[in-house]
MARBAPA-426212 format. One line per 10 residues: number of its first residue (from 1); for each residue x, y, z of C-alpha. Coordinates in nm, 4 decimals. Layout:
! MARBAPA-426212
NUM	X,Y,Z ~ ...
***
This chain:
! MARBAPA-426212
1	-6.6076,7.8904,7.0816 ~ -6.3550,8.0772,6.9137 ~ -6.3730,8.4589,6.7554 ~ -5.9922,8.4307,6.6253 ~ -5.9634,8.6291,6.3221 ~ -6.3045,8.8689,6.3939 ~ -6.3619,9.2105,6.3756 ~ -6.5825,9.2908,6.6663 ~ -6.7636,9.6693,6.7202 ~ -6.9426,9.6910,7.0042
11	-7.1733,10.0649,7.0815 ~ -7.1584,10.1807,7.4266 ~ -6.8361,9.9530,7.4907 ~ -6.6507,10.1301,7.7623 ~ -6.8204,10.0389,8.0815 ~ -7.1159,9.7623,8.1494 ~ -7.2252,9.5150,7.9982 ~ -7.0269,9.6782,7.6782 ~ -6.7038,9.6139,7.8853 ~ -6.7514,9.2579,7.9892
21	-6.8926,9.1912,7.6011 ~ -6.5603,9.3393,7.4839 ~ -6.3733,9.1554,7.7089 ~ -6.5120,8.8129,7.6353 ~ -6.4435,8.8821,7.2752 ~ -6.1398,8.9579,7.2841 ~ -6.0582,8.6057,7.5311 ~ -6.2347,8.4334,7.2661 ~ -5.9690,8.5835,6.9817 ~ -6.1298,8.9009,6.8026
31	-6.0078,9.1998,6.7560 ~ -6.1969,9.4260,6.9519 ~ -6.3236,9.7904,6.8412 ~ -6.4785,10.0170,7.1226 ~ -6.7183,10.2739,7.0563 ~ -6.8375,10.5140,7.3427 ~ -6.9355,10.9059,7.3216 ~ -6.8284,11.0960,7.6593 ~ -6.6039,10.9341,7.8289 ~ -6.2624,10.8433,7.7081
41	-6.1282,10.7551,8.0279 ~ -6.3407,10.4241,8.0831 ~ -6.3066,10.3288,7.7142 ~ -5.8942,10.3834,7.7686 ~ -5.9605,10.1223,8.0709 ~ -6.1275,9.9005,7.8285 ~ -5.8612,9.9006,7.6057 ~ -5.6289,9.8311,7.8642 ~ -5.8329,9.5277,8.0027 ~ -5.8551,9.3718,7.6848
51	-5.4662,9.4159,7.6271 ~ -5.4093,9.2502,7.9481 ~ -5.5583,8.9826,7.8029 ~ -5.3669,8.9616,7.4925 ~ -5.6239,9.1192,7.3016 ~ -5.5916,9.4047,6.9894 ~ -5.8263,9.6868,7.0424 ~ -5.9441,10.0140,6.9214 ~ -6.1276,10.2847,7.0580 ~ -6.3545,10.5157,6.8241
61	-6.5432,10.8009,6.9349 ~ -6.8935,10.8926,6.7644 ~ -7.2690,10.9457,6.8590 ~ -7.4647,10.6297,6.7553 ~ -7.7734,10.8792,6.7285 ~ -7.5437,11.1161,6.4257 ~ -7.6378,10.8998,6.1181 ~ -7.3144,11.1188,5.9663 ~ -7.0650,11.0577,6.2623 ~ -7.1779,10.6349,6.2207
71	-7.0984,10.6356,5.8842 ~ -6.7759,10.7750,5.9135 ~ -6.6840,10.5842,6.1671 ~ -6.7563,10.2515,5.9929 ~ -6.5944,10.3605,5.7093 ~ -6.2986,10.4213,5.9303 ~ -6.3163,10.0805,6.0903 ~ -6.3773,9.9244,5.7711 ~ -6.0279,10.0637,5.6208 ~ -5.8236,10.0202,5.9533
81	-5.9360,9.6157,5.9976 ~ -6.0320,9.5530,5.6826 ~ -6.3635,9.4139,5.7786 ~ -6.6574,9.3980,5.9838 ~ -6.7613,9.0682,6.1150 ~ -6.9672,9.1186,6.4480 ~ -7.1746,9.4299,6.5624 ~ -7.3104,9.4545,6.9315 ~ -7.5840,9.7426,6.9395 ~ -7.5574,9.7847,7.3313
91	-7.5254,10.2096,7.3333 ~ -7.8352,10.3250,7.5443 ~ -7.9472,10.5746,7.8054 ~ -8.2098,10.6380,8.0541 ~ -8.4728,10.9393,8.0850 ~ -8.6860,10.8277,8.2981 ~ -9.0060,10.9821,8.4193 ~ -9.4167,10.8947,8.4201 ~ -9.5833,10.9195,8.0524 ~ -9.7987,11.2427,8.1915
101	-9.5458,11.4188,8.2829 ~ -9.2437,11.2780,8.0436 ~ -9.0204,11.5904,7.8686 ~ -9.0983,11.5473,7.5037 ~ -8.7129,11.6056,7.4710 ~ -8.7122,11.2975,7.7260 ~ -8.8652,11.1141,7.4663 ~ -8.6625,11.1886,7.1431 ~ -8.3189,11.1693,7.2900 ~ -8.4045,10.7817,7.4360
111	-8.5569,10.7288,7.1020 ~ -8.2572,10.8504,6.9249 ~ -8.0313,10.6517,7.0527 ~ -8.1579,10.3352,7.2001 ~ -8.3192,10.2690,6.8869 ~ -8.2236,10.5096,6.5503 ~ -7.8689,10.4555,6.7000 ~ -7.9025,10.0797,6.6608 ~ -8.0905,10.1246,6.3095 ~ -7.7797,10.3823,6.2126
121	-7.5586,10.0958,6.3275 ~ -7.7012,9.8173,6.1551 ~ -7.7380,10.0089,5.8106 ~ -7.3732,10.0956,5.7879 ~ -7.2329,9.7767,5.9462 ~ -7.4159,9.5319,5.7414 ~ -7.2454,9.6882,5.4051 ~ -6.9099,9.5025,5.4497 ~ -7.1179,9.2206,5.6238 ~ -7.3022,9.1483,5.3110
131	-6.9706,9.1584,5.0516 ~ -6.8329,8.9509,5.3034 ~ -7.1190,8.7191,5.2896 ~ -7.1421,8.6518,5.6406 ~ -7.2170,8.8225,5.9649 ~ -7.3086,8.8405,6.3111 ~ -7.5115,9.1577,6.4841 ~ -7.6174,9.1311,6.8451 ~ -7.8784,9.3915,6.9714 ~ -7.9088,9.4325,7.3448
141	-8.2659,9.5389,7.4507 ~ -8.4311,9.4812,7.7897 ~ -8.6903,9.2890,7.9719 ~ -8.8992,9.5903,8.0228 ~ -8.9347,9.5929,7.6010 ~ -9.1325,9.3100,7.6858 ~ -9.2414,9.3751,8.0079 ~ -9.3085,9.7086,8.0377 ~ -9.2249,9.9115,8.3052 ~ -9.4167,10.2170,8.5364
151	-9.1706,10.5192,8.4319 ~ -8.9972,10.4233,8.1984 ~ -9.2206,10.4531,7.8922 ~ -8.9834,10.5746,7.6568 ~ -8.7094,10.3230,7.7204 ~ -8.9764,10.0239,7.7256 ~ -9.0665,10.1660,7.4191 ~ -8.7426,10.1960,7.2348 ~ -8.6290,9.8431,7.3953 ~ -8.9643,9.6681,7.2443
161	-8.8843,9.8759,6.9142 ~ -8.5451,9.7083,6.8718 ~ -8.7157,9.3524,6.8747 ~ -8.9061,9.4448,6.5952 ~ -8.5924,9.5961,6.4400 ~ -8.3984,9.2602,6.4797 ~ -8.6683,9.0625,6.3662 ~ -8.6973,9.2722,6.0475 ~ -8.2982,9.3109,5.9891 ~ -8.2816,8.9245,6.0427
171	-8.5127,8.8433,5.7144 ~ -8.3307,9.0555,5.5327 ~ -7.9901,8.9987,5.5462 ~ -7.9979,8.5708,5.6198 ~ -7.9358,8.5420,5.2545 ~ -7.6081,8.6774,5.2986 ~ -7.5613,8.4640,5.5647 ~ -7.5752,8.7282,5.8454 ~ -7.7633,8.6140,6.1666 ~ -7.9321,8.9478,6.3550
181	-8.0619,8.8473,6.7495 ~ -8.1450,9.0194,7.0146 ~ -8.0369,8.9877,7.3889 ~ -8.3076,9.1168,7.6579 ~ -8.1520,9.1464,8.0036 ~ -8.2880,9.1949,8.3019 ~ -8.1650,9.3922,8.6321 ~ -7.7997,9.3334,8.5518 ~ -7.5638,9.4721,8.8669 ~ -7.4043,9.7751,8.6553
191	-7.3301,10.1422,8.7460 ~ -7.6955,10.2238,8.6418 ~ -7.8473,9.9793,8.8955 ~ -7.5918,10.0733,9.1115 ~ -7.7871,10.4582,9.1939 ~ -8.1106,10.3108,9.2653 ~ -8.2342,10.3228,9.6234 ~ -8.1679,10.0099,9.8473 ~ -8.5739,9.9961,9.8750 ~ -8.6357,9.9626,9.4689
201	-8.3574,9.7073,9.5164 ~ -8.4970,9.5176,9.7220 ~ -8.8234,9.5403,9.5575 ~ -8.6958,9.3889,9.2331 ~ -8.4763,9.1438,9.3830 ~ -8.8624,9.0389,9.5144 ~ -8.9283,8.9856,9.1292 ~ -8.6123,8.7585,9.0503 ~ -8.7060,8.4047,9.1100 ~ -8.2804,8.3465,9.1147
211	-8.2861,8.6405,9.4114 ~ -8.0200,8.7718,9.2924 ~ -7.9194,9.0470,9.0266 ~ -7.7489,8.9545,8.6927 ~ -7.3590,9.0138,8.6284 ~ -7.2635,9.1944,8.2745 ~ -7.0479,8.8691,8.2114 ~ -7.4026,8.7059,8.2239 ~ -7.4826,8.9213,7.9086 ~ -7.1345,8.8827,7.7164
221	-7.2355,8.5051,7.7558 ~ -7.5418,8.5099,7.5482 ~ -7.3437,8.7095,7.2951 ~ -7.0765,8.5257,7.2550 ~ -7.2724,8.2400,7.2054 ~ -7.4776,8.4437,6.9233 ~ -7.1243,8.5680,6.7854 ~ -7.0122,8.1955,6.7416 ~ -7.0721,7.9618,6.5110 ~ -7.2071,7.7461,6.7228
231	-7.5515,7.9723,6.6837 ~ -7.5036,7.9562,6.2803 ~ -7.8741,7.8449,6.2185 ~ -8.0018,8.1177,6.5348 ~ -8.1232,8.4294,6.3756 ~ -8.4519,8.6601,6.4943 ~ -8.4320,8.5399,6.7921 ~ -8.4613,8.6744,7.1586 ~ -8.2565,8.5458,7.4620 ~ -8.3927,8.6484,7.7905
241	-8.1334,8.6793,8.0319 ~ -8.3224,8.8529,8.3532 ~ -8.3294,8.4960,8.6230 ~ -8.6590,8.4089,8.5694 ~ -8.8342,8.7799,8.6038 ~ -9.0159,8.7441,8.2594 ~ -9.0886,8.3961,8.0876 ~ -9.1840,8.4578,7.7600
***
């Protein structure tokens, strides 16, 4: 599977799964663009991990939640590379807390960007997608969109939103020849999972028929098969990547 020639932006790219889906872009040829918000320092470490690998890179700084500071910035990537050919809408944060007791603040900030961020994304992306006639956006949303998940009902809720979104986006644009999936992981081993107490650890590692937790790289997989053209006729789909946890 090759990406040579590609313009790839991936949201929330510093660190994560963002990181190893950079990364395995920019193996597989593309020119990689890395978006994060606060902090500079990890997406700089990106950018040096991908030139290791004989990769081109860029780093742009905006809020995928400011419909203003999106546009610009695609605007900006669109005159720097000339062109837009794969978005990954993985930018997302946590606010967790139970639903009788959730902030309402809680609740707008994971709605505004785990899922208006991805919706911001998508509108301004899919412009140069659609003169180009051809296209590849990736959404990353979670097994608890499908699953649910005891205090976390604003992030369930934005996850499960973004299926809908991707389902929507993908009859839209397929007559420009622009494929729009979703990838749902499950517990992946990342800085997040990293906090949690060894107890809830162990407790979900009880729900993983596998046993074990999920790598990022497991997650770059999926999308760089959806980024390829080897998944030209794959659109509105979701891949579960989570080891079994939810079969659906």
């Amino acid at each position: 599977m090759s990406l040579a020639g590609k313009v790839a932006v991936v949201t929330g790219g510093s660190r994560g799964i963002g990181r190893a889906v950079c990364l395995r872009f920019a193996a597989m040829g593309a020119k990689v663009v890395i978006n994060y918000v606060s902090r500079p320092d990890a997406a700089e470490e990106t950018k040096a991990q991908v030139e290791a690998l004989g990769g081109e890179c860029y780093i742009v700084q905006f809020d995928v939640a400011s419909a203003s500071e999106v546009q610009e910035a695609f605007k900006q990537i669109t005159a720097e590379c000339g062109r837009i050919d794969i978005l990954v809408c993985n930018a997302g944060i946590t606010r967790d807390g139970l639903l009788a007791t959730m902030k309402e603040e809680d609740w707008d900030q994971v709605m505004s960007v785990n899922l208006k961020g991805a919706f911001n994304c998508i509108k301004a992306g899919c412009r140069p997608m659609m003169k180009q006639r051809w296209g590849r956006i990736i959404i990353i949303t979670s097994v608890v969109g499908f699953a649910g998940n005891a205090g976390q009902a604003n992030y369930a809720a934005a996850k499960a939103g973004l299926v809908g979104l991707t389902r929507s986006a993908a009859r839209e644009l397929a007559s420009r020849f622009i494929t729009v999936n979703c990838v749902a992981p499950g517990y992946i081993a990342t800085d997040m999972t990293g906090e949690l107490p060894e107890k809830v650890k162990e407790k979900i590692l009880a729900e993983i028929p596998l046993g074990i937790l999920g790598a990022p790289e497991d997650i770059a997989a999926a999308a760089a098969y959806l980024a390829s053209d080897d998944a030209k006729y794959v659109t509105g789909q979701a891949i579960h990547v989570n080891g079994g946890m939810f079969m659906g």
